[in-house]
PyMOL CGO cylinders between C-alpha atoms (Angstrom):
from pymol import cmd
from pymol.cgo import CYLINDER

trace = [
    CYLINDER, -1.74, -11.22, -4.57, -5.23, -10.81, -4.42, 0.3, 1, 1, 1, 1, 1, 1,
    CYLINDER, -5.23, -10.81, -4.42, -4.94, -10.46, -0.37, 0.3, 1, 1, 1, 1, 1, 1,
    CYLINDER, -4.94, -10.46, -0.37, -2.52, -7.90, -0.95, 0.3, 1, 1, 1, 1, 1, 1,
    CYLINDER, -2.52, -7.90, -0.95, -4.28, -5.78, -3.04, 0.3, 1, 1, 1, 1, 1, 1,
    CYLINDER, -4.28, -5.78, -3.04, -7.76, -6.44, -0.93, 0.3, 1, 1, 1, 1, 1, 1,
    CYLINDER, -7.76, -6.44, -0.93, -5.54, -5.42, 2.08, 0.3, 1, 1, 1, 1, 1, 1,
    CYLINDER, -5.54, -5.42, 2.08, -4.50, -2.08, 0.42, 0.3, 1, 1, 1, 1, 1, 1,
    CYLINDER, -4.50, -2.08, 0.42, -8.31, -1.50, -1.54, 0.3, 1, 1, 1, 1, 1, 1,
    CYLINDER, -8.31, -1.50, -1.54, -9.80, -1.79, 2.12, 0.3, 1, 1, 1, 1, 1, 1,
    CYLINDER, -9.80, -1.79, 2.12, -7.40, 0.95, 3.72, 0.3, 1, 1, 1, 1, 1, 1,
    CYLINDER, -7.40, 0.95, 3.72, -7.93, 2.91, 0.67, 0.3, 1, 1, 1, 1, 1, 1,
    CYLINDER, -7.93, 2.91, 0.67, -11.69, 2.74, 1.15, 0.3, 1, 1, 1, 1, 1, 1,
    CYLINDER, -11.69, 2.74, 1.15, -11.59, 2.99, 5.03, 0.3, 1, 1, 1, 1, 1, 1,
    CYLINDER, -11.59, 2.99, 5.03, -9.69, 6.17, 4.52, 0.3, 1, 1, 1, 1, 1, 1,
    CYLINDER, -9.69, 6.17, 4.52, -10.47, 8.33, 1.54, 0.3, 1, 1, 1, 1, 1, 1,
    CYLINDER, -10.47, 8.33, 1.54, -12.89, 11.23, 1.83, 0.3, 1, 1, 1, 1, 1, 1,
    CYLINDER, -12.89, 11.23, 1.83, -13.95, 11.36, -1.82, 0.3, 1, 1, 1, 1, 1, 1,
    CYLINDER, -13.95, 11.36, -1.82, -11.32, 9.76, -4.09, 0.3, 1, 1, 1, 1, 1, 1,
    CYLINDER, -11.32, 9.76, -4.09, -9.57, 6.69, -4.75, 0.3, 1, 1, 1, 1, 1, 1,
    CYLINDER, -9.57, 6.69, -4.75, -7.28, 5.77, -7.33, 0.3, 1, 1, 1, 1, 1, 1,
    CYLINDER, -7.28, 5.77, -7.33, -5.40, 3.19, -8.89, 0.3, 1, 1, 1, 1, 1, 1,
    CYLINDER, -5.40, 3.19, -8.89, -2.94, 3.15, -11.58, 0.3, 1, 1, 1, 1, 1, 1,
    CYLINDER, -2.94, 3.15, -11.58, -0.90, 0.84, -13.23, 0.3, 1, 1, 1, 1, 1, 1,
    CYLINDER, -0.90, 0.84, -13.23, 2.53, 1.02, -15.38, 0.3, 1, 1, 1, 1, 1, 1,
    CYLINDER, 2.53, 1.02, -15.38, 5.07, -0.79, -16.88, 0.3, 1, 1, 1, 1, 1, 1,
    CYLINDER, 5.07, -0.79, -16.88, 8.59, 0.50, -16.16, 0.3, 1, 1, 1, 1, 1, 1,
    CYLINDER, 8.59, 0.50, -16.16, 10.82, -1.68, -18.03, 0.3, 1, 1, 1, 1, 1, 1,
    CYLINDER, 10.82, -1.68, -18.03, 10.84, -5.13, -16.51, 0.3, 1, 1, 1, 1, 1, 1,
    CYLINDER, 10.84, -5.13, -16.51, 8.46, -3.73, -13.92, 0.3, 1, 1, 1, 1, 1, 1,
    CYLINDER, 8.46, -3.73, -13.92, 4.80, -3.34, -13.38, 0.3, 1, 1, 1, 1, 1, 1,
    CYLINDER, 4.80, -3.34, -13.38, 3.96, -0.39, -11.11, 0.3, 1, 1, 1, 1, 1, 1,
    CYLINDER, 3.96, -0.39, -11.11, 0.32, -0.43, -9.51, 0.3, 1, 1, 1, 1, 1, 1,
    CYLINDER, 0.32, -0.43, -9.51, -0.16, 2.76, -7.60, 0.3, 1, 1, 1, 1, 1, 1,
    CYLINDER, -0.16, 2.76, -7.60, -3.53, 2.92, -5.21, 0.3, 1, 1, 1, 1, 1, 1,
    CYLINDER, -3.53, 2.92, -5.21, -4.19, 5.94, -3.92, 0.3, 1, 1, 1, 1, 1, 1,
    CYLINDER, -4.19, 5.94, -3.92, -6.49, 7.98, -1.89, 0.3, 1, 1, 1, 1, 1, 1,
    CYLINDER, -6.49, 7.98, -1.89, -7.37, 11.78, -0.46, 0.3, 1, 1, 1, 1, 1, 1,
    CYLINDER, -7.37, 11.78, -0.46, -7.47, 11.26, 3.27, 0.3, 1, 1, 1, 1, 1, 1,
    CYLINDER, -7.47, 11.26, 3.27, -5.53, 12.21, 5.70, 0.3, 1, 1, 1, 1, 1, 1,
    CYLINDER, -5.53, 12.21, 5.70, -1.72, 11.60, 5.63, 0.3, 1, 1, 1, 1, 1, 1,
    CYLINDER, -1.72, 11.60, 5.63, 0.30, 9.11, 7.56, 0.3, 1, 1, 1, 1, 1, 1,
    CYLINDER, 0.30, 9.11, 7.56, 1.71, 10.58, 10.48, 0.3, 1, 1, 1, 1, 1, 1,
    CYLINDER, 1.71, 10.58, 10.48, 5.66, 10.82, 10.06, 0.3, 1, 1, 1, 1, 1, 1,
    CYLINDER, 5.66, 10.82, 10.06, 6.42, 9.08, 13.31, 0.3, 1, 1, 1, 1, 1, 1,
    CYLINDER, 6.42, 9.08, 13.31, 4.28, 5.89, 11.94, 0.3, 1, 1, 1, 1, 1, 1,
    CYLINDER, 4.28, 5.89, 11.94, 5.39, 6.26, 8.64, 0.3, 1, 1, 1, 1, 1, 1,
    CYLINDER, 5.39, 6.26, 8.64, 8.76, 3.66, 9.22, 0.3, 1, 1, 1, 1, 1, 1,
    CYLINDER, 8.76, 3.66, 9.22, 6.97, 1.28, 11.05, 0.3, 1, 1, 1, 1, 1, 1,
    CYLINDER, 6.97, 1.28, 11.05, 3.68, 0.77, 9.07, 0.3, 1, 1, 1, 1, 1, 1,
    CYLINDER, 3.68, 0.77, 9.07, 4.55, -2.37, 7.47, 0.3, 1, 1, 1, 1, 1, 1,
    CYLINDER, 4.55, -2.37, 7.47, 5.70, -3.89, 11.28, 0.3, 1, 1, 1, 1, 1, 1,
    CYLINDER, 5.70, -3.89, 11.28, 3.36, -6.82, 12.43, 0.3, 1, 1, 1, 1, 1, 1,
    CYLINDER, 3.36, -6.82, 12.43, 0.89, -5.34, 15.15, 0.3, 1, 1, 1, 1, 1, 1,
    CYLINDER, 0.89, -5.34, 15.15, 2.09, -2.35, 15.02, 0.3, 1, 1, 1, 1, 1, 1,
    CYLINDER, 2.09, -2.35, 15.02, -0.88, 0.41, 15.50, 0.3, 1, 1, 1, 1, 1, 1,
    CYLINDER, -0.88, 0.41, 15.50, -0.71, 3.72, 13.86, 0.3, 1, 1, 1, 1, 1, 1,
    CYLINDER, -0.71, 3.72, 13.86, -2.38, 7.14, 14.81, 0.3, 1, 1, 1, 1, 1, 1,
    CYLINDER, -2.38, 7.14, 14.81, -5.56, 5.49, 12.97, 0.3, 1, 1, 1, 1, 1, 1,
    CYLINDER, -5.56, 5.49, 12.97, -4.80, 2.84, 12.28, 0.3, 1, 1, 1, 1, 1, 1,
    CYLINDER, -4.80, 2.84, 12.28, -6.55, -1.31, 12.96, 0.3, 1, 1, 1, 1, 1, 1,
    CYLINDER, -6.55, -1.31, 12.96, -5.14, -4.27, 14.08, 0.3, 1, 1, 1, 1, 1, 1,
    CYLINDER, -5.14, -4.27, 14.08, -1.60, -3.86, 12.30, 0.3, 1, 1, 1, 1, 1, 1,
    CYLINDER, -1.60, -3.86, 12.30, -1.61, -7.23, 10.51, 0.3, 1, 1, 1, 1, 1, 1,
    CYLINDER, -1.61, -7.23, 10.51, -2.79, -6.26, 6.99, 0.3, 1, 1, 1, 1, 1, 1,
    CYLINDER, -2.79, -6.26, 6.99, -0.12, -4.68, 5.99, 0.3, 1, 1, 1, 1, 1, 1,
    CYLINDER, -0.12, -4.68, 5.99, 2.73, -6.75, 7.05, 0.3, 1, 1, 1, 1, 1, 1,
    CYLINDER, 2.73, -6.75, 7.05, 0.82, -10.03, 5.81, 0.3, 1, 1, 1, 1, 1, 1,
    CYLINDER, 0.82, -10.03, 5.81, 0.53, -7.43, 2.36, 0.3, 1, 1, 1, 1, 1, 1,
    CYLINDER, 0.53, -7.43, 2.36, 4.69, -6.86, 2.54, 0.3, 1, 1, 1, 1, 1, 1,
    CYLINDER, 4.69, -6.86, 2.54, 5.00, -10.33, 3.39, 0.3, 1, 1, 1, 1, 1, 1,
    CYLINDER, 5.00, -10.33, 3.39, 3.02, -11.47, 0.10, 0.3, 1, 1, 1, 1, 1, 1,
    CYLINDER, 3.02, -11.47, 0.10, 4.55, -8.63, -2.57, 0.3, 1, 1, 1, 1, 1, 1,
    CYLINDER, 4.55, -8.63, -2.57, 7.64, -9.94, -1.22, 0.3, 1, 1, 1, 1, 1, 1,
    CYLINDER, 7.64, -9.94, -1.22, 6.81, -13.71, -1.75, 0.3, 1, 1, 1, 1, 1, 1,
    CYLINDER, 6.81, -13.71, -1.75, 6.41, -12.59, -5.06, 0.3, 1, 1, 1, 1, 1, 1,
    CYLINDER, 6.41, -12.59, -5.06, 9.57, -11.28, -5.58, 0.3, 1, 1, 1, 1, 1, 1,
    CYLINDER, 9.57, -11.28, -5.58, 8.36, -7.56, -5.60, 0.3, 1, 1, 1, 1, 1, 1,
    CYLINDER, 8.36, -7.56, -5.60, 8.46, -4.72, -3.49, 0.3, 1, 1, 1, 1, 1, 1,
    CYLINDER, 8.46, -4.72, -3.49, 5.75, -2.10, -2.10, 0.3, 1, 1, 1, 1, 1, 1,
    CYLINDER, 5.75, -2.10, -2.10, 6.70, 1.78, -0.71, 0.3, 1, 1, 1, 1, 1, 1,
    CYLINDER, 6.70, 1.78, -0.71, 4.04, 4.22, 1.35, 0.3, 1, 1, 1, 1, 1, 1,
    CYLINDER, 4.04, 4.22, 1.35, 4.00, 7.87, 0.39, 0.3, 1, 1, 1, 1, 1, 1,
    CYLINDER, 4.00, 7.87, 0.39, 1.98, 10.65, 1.76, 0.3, 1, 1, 1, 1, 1, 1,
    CYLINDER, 1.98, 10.65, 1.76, 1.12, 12.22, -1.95, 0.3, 1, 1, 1, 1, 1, 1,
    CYLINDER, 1.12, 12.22, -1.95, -2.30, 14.25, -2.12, 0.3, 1, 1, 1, 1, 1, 1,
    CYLINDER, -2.30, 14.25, -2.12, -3.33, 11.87, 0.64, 0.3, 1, 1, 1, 1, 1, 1,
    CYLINDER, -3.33, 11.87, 0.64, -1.78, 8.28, 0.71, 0.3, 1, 1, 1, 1, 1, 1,
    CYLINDER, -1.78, 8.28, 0.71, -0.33, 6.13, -2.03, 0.3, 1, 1, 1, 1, 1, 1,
    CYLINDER, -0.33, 6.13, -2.03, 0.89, 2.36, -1.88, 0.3, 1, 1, 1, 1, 1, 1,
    CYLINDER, 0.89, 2.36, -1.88, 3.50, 1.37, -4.92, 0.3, 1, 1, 1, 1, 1, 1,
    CYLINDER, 3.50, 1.37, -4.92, 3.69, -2.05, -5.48, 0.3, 1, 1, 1, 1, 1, 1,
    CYLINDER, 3.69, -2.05, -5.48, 6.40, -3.39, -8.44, 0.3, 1, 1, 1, 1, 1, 1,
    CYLINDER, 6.40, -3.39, -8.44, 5.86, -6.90, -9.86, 0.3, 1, 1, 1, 1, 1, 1,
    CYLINDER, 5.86, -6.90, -9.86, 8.07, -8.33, -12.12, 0.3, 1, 1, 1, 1, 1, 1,
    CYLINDER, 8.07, -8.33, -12.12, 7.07, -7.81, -15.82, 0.3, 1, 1, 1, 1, 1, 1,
    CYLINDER, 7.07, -7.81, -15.82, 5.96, -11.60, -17.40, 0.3, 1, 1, 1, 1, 1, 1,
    CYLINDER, 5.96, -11.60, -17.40, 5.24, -11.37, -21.15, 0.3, 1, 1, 1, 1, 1, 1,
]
cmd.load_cgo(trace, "trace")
């Protein structure tokens, strides 16, 4: 997990122009981290694709981070969703352990 989250903290910070933000809540048997930041959107043609191994967005790097990222929420029986919102934020869900 903590290679997911350092995959989604280093986007955050390669992108942002003055804000990041992360949030966390518990929605019933969920845990929601959100991770934000202000810079510019995803373009909607990479948008369905940005999780795809290699694949290269508008601005994007190599295109392994965030599949290995998908690959590990996913490991861990989560889930993660990409939303252009004031910027870009990642949602990653994690099962709730008391």
């Amino acid at each position: 997990l903590e290679r997911a989250f350092g995959n989604i903290l280093s986007n955050a910070t390669r992108f942002e122009k003055e804000k990041i933000t992360v949030e966390i809540y518990r929605e019933k048997k969920w845990i929601r981290i959100d991770i934000g930041n202000d810079g510019e959107k995803i373009a909607d043609k990479d948008m369905p694709h940005i999780f795809e191994r290699f694949y290269k967005g508008t601005n994007g790097g190599h295109g392994i981070g965030l599949a290995i990222t998908k690959e590990v929420i996913k490991v861990h029986k989560g889930r993660i969703k990409v939303y252009n919102e004031n910027g870009v934020k990642f949602s990653v869900w994690l099962k709730y352990v008391k």
